[in-house]
N, C-alpha and C positions, 0 to 999 in steps of 0.2 A: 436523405439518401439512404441507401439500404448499405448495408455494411456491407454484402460482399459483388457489390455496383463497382466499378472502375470509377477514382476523383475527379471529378469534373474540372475545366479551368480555372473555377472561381478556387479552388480546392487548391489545386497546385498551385493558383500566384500564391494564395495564403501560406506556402510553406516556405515559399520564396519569401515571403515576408520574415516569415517566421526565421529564415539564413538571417537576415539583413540583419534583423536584430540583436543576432548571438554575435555577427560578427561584431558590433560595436562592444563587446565586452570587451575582448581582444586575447585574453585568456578567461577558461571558465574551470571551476571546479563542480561538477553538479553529484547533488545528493540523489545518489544510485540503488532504490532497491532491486530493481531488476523487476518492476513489475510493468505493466505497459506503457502507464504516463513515461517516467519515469526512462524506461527505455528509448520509448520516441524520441524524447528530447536529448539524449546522449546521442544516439544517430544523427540527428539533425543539430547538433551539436558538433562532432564528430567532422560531417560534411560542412561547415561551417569555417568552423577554426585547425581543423587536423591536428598536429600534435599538442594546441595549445589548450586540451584537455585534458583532464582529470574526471575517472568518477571515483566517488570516494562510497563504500557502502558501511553499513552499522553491523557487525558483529552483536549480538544478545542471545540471552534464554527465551523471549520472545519473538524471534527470529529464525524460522524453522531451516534446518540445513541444507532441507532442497532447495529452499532462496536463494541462498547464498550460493551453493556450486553454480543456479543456472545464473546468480550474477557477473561469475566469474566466466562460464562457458561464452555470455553476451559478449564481455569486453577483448577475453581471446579471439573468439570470432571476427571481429571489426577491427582490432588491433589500435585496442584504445588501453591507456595507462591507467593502471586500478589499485587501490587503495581498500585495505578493508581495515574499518577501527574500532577496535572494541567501546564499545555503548553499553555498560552493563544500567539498564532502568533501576534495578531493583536498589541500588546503592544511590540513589539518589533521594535525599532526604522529603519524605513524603510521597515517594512515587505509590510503594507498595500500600499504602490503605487506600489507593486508587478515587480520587477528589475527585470530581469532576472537571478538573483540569488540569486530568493525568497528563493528556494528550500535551499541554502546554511544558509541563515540564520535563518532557521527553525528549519533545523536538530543542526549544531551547538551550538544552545540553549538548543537544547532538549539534545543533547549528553552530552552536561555537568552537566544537572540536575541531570541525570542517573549512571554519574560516582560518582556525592555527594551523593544520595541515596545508590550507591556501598561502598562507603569508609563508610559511617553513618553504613553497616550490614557487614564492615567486607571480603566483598566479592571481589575477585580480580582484574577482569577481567568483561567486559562491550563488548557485541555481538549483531550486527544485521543481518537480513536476507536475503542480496542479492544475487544473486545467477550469473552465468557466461554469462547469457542473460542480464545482465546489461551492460557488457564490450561491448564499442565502441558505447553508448547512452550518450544522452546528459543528466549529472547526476549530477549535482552540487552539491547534499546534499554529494554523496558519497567524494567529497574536504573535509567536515569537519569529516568524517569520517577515514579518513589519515591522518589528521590535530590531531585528538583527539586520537589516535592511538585506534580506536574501533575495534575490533574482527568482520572477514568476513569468519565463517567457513563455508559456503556454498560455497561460490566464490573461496575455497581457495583450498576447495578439489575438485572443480568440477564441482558441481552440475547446472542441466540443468532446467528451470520451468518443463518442460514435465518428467525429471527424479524423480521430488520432489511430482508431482503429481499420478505418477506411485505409487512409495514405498507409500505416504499420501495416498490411498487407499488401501493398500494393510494393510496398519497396521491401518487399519478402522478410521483414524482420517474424523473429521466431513467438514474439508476444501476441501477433497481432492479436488472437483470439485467447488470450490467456485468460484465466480467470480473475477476479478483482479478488485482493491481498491486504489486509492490514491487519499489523502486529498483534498477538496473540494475546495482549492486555485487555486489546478491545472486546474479550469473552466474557470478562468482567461484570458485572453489573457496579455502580458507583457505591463504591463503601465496601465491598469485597475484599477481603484482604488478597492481594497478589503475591502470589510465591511459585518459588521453580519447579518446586513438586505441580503445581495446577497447570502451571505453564505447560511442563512437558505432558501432561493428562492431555490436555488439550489438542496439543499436537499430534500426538500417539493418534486420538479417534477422529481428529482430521486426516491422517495421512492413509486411517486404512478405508477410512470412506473414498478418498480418491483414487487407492488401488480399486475398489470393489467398480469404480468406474464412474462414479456420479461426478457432477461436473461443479457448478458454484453451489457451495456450499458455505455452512458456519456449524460450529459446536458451540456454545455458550455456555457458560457453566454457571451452576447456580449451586453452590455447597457440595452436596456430593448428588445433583442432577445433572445429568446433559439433557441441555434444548439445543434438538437438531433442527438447523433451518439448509432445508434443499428448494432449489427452483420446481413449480408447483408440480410439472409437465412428469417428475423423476418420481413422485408420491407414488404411483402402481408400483414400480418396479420396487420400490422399500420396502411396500407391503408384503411381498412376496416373502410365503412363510419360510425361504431357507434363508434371506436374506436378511429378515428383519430377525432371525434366531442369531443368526451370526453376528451382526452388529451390537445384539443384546449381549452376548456371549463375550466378547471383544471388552465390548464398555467394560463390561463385570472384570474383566482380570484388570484392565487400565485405572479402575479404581472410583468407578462412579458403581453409585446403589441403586439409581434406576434412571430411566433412558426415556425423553418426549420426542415426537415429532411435532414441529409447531407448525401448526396448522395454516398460518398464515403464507409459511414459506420462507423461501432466501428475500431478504433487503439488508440494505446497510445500515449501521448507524441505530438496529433494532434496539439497544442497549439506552438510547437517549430519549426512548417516547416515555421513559418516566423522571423528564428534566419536566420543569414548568417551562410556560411561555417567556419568564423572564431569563430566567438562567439558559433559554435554549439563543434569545437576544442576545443575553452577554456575550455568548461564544460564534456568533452568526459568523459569516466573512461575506462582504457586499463588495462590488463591483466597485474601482475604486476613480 
């Protein structure tokens, strides 16, 4: 289906499914970044159970603050009860020299704040948002997510990014076309030391690339380089010698010494093509 196609029947029983099965929770708390999975499922969560929701979202220095208001602006909007807890990574014993299973000991932490928040209101059941394009990526957080036996009602009934983005415009939520989002650790390369100075560098030349207007993006950092990754289609327009002056210009005060375009472009997960094939096994997530 093309994304901006109207859902066809098979589509909509699926979401219908997709009710059935939140309803059996009976109450849910779901971990809220406000990005689109994430969002869908609070909606259809939302329509599901009504007040017998929770989202709960993660406060960090990894967590840039536009997240967080349009986290808040979502659950004002829909009139759902929201929770924000502070998750600071960096105080987590081994986060900051960034393992390769940073990601594991992130979510871990954060999933069990989530379930004491759950038990403090009573609430049952604890859900995140991943969805069947996760399966067969290299996803450590989702280990602590089977480990904490956290609810994957996306993955569980199905759902595909390009299916969640169909229906999320179709029922006029404000993500549907939002950009894809993950925490600011992930700039990292493995063995990097992570700190809040690089965190907020990061952010800083993320947020003014998205003023300047470019759409999915990444910054990476690599010591004192930024490697830009934009969608291939946005290359002319960076080249463009005011644009690509200003950008340099921007980096230089934000505190990087010199500035790539990676030539390959925006993808996710750029940071794990220098895992091995085993260590990328270790952390797989397969269909279960």
């Amino acid at each position: 289906m093309n994304i901006n196609e109207s859902p066809d029947n098979f589509l909509l029983e699926k979401y219908e499914e997709l009710k059935t099965c939140l309803r059996s929770f009976e109450s849910l708390a779901v971990a809220f970044s406000g990005g689109v999975d994430s969002a869908f499922l609070l909606y259809a969560a939302k329509e599901a159970l009504g007040e017998k929701v929770l989202a709960v979202t993660a406060s960090s220095c990894s967590f840039p603050e536009r997240e967080l208001e349009e986290a808040k602006a979502f659950c004002r909007r829909y009139g759902i009860a929201h929770t924000v807890v502070k998750s600071e990574e960096l105080a987590i014993e081994g986060f900051s020299r960034n393992p390769k299973n940073r990601c594991y000991l992130c979510k871990h932490e954060l999933f069990e704040k989530i379930r004491d928040i759950a038990g403090r209101e009573g609430i049952k059941e604890v859900a995140e948002g991943s969805n069947i394009d996760d399966n067969g990526d290299y996803r450590p957080g989702l280990m602590a997510v089977a480990e904490l036996n956290i609810k994957s009602p996306l993955r569980d009934t199905g759902f595909s990014k390009e299916q969640i983005r169909i229906l999320s415009k179709y029922f006029g939520l404000p993500t549907w076309n939002k950009q894809s989002f993950a925490c600011l650790s992930s700039r990292f390369p493995y063995g990097e030391e992570i700190t809040e100075r690089k965190l907020k560098m990061v952010d800083r030349a993320e947020q003014f690339l998205l003023d300047l207007g470019f759409s999915q993006l990444r910054v990476r950092i690599h010591g004192d380089i930024a490697r830009i990754e934009l969608v291939p289609d946005e290359f002319g327009r960076f080249m463009e010698d005011e644009i690509r002056t200003r950008v340099y210009g921007e980096f230089k005060k934000i505190g990087f010494t010199y500035v790539t375009l990676d030539v390959l472009g925006y993808r996710t997960g750029s940071m794990n093509e220098t895992l091995t094939e085993t260590e990328l096994a270790g952390g797989m997530v397969r269909k279960l």
